[in-house]
C-alpha positions in Angstrom: 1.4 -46.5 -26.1 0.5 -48.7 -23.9 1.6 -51.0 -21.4 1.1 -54.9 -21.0 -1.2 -56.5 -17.9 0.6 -56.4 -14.7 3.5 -54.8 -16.1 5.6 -53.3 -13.5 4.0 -55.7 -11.0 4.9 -58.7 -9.2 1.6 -59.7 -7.6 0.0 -60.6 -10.9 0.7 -62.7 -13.4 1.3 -61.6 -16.6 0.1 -63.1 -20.4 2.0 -65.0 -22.2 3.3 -63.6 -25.1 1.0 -63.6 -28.4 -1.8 -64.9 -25.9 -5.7 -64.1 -26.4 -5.5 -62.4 -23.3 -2.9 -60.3 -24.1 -5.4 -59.6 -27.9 -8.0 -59.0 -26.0 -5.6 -56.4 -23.8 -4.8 -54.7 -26.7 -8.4 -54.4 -28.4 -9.1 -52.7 -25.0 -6.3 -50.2 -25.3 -7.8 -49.2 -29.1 -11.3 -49.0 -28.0 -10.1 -47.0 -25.1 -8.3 -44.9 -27.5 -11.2 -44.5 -30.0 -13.4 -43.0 -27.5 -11.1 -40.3 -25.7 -11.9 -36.6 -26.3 -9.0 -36.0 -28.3 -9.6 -39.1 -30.8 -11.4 -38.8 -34.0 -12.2 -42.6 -33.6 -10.2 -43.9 -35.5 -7.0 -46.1 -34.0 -4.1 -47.1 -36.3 -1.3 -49.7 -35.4 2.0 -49.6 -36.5 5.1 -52.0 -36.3 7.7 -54.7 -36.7 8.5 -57.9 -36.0 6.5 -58.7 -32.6 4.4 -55.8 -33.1 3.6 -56.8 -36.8 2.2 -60.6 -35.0 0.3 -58.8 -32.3 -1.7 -56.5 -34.5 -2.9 -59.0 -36.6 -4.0 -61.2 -34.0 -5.9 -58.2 -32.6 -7.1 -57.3 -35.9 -8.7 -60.9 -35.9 -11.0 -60.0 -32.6 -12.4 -56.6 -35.0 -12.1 -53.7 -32.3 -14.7 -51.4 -33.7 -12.1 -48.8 -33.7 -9.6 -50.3 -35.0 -9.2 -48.4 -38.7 -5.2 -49.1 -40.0 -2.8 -51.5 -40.1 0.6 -50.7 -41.1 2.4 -54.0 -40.5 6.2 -53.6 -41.6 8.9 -56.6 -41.7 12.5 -56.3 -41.2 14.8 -58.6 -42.9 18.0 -58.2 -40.6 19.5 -61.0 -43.1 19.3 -57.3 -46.1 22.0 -54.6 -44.6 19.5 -52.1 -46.3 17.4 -53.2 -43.9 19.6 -51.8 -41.2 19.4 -48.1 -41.9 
C-alpha cells in the first residue's frame, strides 16, 4: 500500500485524480515493489471502483513488473452486491 504524491503535505501540490502523473506514481510504487528483497517480482493489483480505473490506466504505461490485474466492479444498484 502506498500513498499518493504529497500526501500528508501542504507544501506540494498534489495530482489530480486519474492523472498521468499520478499513473506514472503508481508504476513507480510496483517497480519499487518488484525489486525489494522480499518480492518474487512479480506485483499484482487488486480493487474497485477507483482502484479498478487506476490500475488499468497504469497497466496502459507496462511496468515491467506489473504481473496481475484483478479489477472488480461493484454494482451498489444489486443488494447482493452489499455483502
Amino acid at each position: 500500500m502506498g500513498d499518493r504524491r504529497a500526501s500528508g503535505s501542504f507544501s506540494r501540490r498534489r495530482p489530480l485524480l486519474l492523472s498521468p502523473e499520478e499513473a506514472e506514481d503508481f508504476s513507480d510504487l510496483i517497480e519499487w515493489a518488484g525489486i525489494q528483497p522480499w518480492s518474487n517480482g512479480r506485483v499484482g493489483l487488486t480493487g474497485v471502483s477507483y482502484l479498478t480505473v487506476a490500475q488499468w490506466r497504469v497497466a496502459g504505461l507496462t511496468p515491467p513488473h506489473l504481473w496481475l490485474l484483478h479489477a472488480d466492479h461493484v454494482d451498489a444498484s444489486q443488494p447482493a452486491a452489499l455483502l
